[in-house]
DRENKOL-402205 format. One record per residue: x negated, y, z negated of N, C-alpha, C in turn; residue in three letters. Coordinates in Angstrom, 3 decimals, padded with zeros to 6 digits, m for minus. Example, Ala and Ser with C-alpha at 12.3 -4.5 7.8 and 13.67 -1.06 7.14 Angstrom:
+----------+----------+----------+----------+----------+----------+----------+----------+----------+-----+
!      npx !      npy !      npz !     capx !     capy !     capz !      cpx !      cpy !      cpz !   r !
+----------+----------+----------+----------+----------+----------+----------+----------+----------+-----+
! m013.190 ! m005.690 ! m007.800 ! m012.300 ! m004.500 ! m007.800 ! m013.200 ! m003.300 ! m007.800 ! ALA !
! m012.850 ! m002.250 ! m007.080 ! m013.670 ! m001.060 ! m007.140 ! m012.900 !  000.030 ! m007.870 ! SER !
+----------+----------+----------+----------+----------+----------+----------+----------+----------+-----+
***
This chain:
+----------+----------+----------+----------+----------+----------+----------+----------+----------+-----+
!      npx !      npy !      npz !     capx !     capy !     capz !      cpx !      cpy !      cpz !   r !
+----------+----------+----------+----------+----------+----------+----------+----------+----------+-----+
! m001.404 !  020.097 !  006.549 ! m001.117 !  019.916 !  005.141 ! m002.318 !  019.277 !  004.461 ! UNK !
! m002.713 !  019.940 !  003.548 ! m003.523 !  019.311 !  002.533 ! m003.412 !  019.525 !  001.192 ! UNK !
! m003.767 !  018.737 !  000.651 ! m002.992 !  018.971 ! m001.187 ! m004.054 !  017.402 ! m001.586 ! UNK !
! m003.822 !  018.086 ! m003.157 ! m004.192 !  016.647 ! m004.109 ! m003.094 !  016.250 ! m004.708 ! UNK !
! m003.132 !  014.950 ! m004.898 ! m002.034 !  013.808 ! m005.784 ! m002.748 !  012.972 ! m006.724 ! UNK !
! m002.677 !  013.661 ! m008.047 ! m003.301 !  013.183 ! m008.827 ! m004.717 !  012.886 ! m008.441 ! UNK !
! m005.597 !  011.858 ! m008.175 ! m007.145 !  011.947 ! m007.872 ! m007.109 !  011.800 ! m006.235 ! UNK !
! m005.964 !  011.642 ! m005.453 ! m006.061 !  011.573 ! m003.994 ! m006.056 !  013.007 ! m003.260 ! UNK !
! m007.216 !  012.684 ! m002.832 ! m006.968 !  014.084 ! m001.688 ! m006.445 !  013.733 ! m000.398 ! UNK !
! m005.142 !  014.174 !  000.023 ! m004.548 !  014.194 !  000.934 ! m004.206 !  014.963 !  002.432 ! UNK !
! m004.762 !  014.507 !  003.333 ! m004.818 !  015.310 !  004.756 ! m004.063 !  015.127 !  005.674 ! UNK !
! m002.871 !  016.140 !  006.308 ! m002.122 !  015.489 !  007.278 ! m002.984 !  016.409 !  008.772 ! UNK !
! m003.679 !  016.481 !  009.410 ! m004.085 !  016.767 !  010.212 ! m003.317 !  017.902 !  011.548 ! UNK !
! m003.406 !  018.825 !  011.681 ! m002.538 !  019.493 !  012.393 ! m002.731 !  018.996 !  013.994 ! UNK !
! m001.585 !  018.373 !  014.507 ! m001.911 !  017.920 !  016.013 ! m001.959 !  016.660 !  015.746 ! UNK !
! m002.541 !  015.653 !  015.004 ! m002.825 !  014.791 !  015.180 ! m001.644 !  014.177 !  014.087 ! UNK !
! m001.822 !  012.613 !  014.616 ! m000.796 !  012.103 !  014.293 ! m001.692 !  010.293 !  013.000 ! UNK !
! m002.310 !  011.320 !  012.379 ! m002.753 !  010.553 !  011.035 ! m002.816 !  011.531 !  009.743 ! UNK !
! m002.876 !  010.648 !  008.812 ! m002.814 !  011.067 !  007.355 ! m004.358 !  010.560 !  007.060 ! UNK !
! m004.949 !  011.302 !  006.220 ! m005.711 !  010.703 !  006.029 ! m005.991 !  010.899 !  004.341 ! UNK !
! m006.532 !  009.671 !  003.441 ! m006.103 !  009.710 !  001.980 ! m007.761 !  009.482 !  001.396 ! UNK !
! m007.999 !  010.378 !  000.280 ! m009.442 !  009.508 ! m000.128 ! m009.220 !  009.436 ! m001.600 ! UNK !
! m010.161 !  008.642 ! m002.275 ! m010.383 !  008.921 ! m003.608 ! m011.445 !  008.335 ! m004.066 ! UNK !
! m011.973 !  008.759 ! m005.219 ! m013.404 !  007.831 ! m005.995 ! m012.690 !  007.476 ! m006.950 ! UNK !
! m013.489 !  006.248 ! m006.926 ! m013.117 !  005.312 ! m008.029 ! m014.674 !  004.888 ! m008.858 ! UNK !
! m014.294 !  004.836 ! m010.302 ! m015.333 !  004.653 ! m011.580 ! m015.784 !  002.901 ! m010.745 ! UNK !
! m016.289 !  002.807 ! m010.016 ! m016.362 !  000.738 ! m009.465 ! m017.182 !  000.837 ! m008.831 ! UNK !
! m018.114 ! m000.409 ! m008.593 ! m019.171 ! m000.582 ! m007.855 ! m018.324 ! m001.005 ! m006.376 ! UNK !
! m018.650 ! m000.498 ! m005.461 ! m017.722 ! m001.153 ! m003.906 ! m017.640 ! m002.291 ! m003.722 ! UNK !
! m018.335 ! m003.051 ! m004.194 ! m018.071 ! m004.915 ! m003.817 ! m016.853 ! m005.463 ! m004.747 ! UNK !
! m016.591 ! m004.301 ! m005.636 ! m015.489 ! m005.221 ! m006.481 ! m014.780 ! m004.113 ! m005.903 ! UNK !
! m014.905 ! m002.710 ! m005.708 ! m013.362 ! m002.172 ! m005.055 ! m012.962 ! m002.939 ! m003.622 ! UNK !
! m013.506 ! m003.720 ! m003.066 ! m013.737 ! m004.099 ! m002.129 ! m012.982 ! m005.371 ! m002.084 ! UNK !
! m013.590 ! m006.641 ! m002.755 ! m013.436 ! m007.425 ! m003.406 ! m011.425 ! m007.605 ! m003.745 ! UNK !
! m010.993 ! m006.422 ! m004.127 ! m009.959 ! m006.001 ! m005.183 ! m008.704 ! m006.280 ! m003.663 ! UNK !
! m009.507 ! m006.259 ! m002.599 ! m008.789 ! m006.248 ! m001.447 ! m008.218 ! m007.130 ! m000.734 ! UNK !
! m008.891 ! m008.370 ! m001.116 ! m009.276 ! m009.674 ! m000.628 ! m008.355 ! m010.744 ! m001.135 ! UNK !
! m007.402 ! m011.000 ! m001.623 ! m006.873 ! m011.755 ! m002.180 ! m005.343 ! m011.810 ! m002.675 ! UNK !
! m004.654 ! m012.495 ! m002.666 ! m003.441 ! m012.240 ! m003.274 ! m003.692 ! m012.034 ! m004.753 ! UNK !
! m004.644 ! m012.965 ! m005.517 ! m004.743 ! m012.974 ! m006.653 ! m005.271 ! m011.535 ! m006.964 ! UNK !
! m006.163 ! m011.080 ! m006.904 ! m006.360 ! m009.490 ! m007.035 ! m005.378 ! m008.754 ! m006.529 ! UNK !
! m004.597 ! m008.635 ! m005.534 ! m003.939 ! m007.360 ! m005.079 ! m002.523 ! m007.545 ! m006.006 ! UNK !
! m002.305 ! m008.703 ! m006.604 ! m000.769 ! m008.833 ! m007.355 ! m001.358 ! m007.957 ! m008.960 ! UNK !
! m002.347 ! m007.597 ! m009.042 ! m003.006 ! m007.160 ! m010.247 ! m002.993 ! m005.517 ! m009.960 ! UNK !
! m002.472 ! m004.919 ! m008.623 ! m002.268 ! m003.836 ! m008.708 ! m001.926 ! m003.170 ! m007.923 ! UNK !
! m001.397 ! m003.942 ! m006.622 ! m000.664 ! m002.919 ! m005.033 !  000.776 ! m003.150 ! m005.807 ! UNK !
!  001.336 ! m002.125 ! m005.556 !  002.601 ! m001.301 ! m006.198 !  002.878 !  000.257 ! m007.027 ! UNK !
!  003.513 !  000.144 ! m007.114 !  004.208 !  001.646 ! m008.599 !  004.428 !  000.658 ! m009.396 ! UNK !
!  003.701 !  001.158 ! m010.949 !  004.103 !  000.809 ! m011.683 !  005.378 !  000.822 ! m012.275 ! UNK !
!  005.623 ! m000.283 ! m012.885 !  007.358 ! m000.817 ! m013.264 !  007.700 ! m001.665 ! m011.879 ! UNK !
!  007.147 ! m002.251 ! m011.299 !  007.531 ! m003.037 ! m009.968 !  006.429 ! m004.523 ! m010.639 ! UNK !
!  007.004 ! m005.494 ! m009.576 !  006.953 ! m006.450 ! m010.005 !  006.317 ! m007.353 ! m008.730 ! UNK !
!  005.123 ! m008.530 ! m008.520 !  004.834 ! m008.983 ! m007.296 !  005.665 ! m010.176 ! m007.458 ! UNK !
!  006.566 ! m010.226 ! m006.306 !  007.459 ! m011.511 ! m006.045 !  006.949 ! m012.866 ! m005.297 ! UNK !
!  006.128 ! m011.911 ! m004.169 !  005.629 ! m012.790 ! m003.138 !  004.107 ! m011.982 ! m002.478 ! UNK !
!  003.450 ! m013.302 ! m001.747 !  002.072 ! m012.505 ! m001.149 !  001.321 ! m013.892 ! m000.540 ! UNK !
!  001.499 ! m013.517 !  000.974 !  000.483 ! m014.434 !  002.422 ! m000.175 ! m013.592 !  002.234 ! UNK !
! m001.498 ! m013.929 !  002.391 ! m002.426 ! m013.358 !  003.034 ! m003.552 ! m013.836 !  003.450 ! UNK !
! m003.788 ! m013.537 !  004.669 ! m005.206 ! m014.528 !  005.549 ! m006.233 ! m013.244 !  005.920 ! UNK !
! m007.261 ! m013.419 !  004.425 ! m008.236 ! m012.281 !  004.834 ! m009.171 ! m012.579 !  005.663 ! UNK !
! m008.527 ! m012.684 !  006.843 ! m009.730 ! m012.552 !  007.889 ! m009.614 ! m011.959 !  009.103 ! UNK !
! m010.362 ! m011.422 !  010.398 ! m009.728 ! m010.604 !  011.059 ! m008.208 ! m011.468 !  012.024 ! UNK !
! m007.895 ! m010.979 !  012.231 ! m006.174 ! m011.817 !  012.973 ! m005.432 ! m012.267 !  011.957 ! UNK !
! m005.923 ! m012.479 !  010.779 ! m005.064 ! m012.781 !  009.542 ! m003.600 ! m012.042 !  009.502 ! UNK !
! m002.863 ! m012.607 !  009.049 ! m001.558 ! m011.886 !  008.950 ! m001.340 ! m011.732 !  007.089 ! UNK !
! m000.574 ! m010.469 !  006.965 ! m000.255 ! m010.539 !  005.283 !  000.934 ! m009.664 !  005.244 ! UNK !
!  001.577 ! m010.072 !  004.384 !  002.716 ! m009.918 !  003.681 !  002.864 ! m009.805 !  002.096 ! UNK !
!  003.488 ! m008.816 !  001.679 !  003.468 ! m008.357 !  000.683 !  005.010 ! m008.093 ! m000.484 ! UNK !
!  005.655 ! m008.798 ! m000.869 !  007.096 ! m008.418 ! m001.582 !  006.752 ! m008.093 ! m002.714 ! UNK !
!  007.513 ! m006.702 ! m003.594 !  007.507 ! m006.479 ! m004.683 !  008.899 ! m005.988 ! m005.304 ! UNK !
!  009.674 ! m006.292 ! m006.089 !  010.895 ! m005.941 ! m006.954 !  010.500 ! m004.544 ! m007.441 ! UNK !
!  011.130 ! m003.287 ! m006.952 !  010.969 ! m001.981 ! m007.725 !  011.898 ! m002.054 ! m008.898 ! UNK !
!  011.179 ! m001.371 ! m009.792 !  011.485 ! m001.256 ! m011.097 !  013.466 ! m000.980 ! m011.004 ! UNK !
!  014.214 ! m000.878 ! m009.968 !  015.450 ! m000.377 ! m009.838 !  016.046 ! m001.723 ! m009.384 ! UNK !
!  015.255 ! m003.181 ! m008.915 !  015.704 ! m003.979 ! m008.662 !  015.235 ! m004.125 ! m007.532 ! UNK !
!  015.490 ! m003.234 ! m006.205 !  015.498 ! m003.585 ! m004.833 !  013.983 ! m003.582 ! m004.719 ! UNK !
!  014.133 ! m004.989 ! m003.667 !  012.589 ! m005.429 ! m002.863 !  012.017 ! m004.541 ! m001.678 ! UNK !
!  010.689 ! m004.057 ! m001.972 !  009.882 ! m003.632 ! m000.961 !  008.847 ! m004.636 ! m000.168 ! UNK !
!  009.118 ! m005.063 !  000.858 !  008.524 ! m005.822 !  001.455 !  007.589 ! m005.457 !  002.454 ! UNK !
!  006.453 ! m005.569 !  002.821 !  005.116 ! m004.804 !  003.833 !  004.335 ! m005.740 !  004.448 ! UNK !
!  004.015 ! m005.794 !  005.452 !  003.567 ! m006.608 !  006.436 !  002.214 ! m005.605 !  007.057 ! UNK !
!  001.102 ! m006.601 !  007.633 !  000.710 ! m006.503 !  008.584 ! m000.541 ! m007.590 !  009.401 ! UNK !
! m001.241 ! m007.312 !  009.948 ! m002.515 ! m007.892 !  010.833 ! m003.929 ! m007.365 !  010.189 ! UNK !
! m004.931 ! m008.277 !  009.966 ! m006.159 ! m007.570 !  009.852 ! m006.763 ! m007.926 !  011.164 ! UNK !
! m007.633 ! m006.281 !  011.310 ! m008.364 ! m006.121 !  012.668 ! m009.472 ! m006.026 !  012.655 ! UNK !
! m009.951 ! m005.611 !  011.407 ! m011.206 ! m005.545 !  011.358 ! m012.287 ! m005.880 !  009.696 ! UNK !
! m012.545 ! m006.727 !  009.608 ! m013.302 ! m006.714 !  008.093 ! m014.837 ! m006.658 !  008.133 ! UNK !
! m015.479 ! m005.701 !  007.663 ! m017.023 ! m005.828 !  007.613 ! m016.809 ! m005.822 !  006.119 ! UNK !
! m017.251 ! m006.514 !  005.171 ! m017.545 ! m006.364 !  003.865 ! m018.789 ! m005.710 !  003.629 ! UNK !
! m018.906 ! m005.516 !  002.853 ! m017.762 ! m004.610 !  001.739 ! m017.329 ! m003.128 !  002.009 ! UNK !
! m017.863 ! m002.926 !  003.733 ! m017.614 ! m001.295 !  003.782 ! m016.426 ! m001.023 !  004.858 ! UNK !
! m015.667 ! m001.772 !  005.025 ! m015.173 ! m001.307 !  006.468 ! m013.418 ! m002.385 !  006.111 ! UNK !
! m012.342 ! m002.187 !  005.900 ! m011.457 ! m003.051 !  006.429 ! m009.878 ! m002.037 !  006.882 ! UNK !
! m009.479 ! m002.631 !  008.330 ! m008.914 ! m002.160 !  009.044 ! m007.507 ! m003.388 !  009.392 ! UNK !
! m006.378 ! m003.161 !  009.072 ! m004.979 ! m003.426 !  009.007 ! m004.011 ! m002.682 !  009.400 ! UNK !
! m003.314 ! m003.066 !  010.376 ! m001.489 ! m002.788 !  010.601 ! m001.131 ! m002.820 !  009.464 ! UNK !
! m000.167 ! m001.944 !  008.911 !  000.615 ! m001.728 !  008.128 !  002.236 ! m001.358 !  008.465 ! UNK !
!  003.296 ! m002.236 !  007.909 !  004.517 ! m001.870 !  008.162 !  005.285 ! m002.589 !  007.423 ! UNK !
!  006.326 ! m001.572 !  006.787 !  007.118 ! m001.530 !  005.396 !  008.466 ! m002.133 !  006.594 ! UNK !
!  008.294 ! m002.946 !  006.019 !  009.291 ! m004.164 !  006.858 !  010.810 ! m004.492 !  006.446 ! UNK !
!  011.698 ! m003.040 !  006.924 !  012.846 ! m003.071 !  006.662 !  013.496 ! m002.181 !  007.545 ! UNK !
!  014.153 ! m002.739 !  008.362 !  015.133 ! m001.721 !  009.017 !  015.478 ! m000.950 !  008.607 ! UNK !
!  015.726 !  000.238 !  009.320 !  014.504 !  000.529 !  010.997 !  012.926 !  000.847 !  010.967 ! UNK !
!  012.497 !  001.059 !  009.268 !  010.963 !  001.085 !  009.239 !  010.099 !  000.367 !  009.823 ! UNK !
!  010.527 ! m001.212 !  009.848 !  009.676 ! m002.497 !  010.491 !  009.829 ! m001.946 !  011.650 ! UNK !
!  010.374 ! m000.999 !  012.689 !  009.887 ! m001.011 !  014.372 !  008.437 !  000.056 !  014.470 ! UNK !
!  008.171 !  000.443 !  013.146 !  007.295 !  001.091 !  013.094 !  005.808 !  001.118 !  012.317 ! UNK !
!  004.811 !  001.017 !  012.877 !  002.908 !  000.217 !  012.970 !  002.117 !  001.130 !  012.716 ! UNK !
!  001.569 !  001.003 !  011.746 !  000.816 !  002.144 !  011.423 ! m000.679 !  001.412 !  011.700 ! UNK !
! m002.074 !  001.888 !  011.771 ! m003.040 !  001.468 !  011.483 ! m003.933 !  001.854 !  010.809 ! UNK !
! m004.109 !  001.495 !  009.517 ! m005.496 !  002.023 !  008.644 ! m006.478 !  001.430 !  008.751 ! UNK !
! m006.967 !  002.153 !  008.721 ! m008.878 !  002.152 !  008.250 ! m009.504 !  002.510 !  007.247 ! UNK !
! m010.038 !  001.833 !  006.309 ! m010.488 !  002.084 !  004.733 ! m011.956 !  001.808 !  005.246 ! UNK !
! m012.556 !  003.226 !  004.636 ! m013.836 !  003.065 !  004.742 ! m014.333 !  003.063 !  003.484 ! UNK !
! m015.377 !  002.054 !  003.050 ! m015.853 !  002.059 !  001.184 ! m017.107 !  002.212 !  001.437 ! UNK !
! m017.353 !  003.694 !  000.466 ! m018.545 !  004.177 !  000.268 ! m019.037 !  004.282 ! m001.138 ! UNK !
! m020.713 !  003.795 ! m001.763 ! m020.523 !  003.860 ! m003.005 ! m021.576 !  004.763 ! m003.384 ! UNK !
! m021.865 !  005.759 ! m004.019 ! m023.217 !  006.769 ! m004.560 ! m022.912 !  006.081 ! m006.184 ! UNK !
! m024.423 !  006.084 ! m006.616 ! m024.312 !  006.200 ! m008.034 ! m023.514 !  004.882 ! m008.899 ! UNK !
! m023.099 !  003.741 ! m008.340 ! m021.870 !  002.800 ! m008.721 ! m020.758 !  003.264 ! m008.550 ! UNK !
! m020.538 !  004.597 ! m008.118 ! m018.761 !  004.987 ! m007.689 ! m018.654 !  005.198 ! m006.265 ! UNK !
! m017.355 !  004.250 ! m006.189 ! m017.059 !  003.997 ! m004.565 ! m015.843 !  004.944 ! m004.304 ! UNK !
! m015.821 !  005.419 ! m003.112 ! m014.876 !  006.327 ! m002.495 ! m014.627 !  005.328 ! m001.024 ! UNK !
! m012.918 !  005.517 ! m000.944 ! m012.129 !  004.789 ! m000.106 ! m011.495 !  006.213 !  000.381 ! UNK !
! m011.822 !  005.949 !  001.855 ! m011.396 !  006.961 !  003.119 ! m010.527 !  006.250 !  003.839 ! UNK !
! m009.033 !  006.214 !  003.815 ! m008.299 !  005.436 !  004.200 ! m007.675 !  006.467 !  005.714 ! UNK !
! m007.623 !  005.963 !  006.990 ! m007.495 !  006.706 !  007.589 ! m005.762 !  006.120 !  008.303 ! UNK !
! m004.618 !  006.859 !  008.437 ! m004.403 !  005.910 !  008.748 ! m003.256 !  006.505 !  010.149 ! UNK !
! m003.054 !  005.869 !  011.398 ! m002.733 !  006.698 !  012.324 ! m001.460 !  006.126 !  012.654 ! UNK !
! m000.165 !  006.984 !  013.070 !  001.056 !  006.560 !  013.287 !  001.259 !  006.545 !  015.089 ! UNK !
!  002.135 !  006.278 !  015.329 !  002.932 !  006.373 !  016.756 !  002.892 !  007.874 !  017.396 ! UNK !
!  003.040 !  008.762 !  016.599 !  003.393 !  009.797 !  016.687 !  003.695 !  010.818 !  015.436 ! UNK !
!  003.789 !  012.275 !  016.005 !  003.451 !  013.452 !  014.640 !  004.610 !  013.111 !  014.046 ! UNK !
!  006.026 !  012.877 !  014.670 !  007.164 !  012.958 !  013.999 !  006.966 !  011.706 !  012.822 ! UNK !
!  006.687 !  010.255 !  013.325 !  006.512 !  009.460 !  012.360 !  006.035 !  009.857 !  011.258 ! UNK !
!  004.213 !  010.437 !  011.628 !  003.270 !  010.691 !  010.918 !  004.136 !  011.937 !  009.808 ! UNK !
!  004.989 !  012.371 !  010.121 !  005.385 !  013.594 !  009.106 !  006.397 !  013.015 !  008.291 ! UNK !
!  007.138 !  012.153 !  008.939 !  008.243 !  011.474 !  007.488 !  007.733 !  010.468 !  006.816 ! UNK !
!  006.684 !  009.965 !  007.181 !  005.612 !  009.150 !  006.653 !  005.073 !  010.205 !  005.069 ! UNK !
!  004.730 !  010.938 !  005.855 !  003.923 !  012.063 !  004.666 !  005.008 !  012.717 !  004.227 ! UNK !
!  006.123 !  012.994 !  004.817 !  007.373 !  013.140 !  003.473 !  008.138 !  012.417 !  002.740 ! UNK !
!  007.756 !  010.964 !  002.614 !  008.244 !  010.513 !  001.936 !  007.816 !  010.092 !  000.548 ! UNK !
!  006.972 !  010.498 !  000.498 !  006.696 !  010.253 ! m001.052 !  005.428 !  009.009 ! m001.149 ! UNK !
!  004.942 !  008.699 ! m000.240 !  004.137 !  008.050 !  000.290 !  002.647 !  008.438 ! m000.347 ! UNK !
!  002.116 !  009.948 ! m000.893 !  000.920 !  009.670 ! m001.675 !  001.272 !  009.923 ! m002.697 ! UNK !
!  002.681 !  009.866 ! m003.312 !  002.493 !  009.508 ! m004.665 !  002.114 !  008.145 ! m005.308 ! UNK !
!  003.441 !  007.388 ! m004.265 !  002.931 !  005.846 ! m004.201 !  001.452 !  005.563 ! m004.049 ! UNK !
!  000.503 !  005.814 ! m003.435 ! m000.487 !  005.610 ! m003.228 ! m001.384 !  006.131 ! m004.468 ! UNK !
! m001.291 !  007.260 ! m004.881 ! m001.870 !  007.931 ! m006.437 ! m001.497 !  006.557 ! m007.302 ! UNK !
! m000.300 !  006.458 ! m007.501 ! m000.483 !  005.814 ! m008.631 ! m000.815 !  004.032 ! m008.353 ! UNK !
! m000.939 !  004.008 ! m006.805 ! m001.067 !  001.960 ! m006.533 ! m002.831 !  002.543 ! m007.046 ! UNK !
! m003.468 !  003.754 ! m006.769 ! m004.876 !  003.127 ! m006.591 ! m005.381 !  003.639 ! m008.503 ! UNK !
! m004.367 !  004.315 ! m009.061 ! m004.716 !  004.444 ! m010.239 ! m004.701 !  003.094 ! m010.885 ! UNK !
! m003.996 !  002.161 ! m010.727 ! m003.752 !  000.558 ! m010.876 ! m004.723 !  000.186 ! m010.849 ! UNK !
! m005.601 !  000.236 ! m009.139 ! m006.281 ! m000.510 ! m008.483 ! m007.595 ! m000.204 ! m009.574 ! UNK !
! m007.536 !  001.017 ! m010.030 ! m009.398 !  001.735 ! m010.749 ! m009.077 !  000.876 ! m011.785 ! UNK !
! m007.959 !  000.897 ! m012.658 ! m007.570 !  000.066 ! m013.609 ! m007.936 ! m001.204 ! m013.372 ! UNK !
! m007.516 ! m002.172 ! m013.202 ! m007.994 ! m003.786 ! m012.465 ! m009.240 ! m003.658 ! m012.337 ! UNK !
! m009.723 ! m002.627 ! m011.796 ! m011.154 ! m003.279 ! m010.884 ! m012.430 ! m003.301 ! m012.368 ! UNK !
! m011.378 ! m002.433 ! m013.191 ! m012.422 ! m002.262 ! m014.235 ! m012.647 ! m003.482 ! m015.160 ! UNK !
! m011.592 ! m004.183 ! m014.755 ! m011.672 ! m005.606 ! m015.540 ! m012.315 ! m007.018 ! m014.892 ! UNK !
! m013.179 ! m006.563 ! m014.011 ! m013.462 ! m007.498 ! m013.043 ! m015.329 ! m007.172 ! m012.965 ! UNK !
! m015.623 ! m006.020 ! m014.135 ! m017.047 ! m005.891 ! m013.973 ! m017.619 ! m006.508 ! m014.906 ! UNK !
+----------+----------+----------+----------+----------+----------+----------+----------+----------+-----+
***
C-alpha cells in the first residue's frame, strides 16, 4: 500500500511489517527537531485538532520514558506512552510508541524519525515497525495517517512560530 494523506506520503511495505510515513515541512530541522523535545512544544501540536493536552512526562533523553494524554474533541482520553532509544540531534530520534489502552497497550511499536533538511526545508522519515504484518495492517487501517496528516500539519504550523 502506498497513497498520500494530505502532504504525507504513506508506505505499508509488502512482507514487511512497518509503515513507513514522510513529509517536508516549510522549517529549518533544528526547530522541527527542537518541536520534539519538550512537553512545552509538543502540547503546541501532537494531536487532531479539536483535542485538548491534559497531561505530558517526558524525559528527553535516551531511556527517558514519555507519556502523553489528550481529551478528543468527543470527550474521551487518548493516552500514549513510550521509551526513547535513541537521540542524535537534530537528525536522528528513535521511540517505543504505544497507545496505552486495552488491549492496544500489549502492543510496541518502534519509530525512527529521520530529519533531513535541503534548502531550510526539513523532511521527517518516520519509520516505524510493529510485532507483526497483522498488527502492522490494523495499525494502517485505522485511520492512523490521517491522524498523523493532520498532528504534523499542526506541527508545520507551531514550528513556524518558533522562527
Amino acid at each position: 500500500m502506498n497513497k498520500t494523506v494530505g502532504k504525507v506520503e504513506v508506505e505499508a511495505p509488502e512482507g514487511s511489517p512497518q509503515t513507513i510515513l514522510t513529509r517536508t515541512f516549510d522549517a529549518p530541522r533544528d526547530l522541527v527537531f527542537k518541536a520534539h523535545s519538550s512537553c512545552e512544544h509538543m502540547s503546541k501540536w501532537w494531536g487532531l485538532r479539536g483535542s485538548s493536552f491534559l497531561s505530558c512526562d517526558l524525559d528527553f533523553a535516551e531511556g527517558g520514558a514519555w507519556r502523553i494524554v489528550v481529551r478528543e474533541a468527543d470527550g474521551s482520553e487518548s493516552p500514549f506512552k513510550g521509551e526513547f532509544k535513541q537521540i542524535k540531534a537534530p537528525e536522528l530520534l528513535t521511540w517505543t510508541f504505544c497507545y496505552d489502552v486495552a488491549p492496544y497497550n500489549e502492543v510496541v511499536s518502534v519509530e525512527t524519525m529521520e530529519f533531513t533538511e535541503e534548502d531550510g526545508r526539513t523532511t521527517i522519515r518516520t519509520v516505524s515497525t510493529y510485532p507483526s504484518l497483522e498488527v502492522r495492517d490494523a495499525v494502517a487501517g485505522s485511520g492512523m495517517a490521517d491522524g498523523a496528516a493532520e498532528t504534523w500539519d499542526r506541527l508545520e504550523e507551531y514550528v513556524a512560530t518558533l522562527s
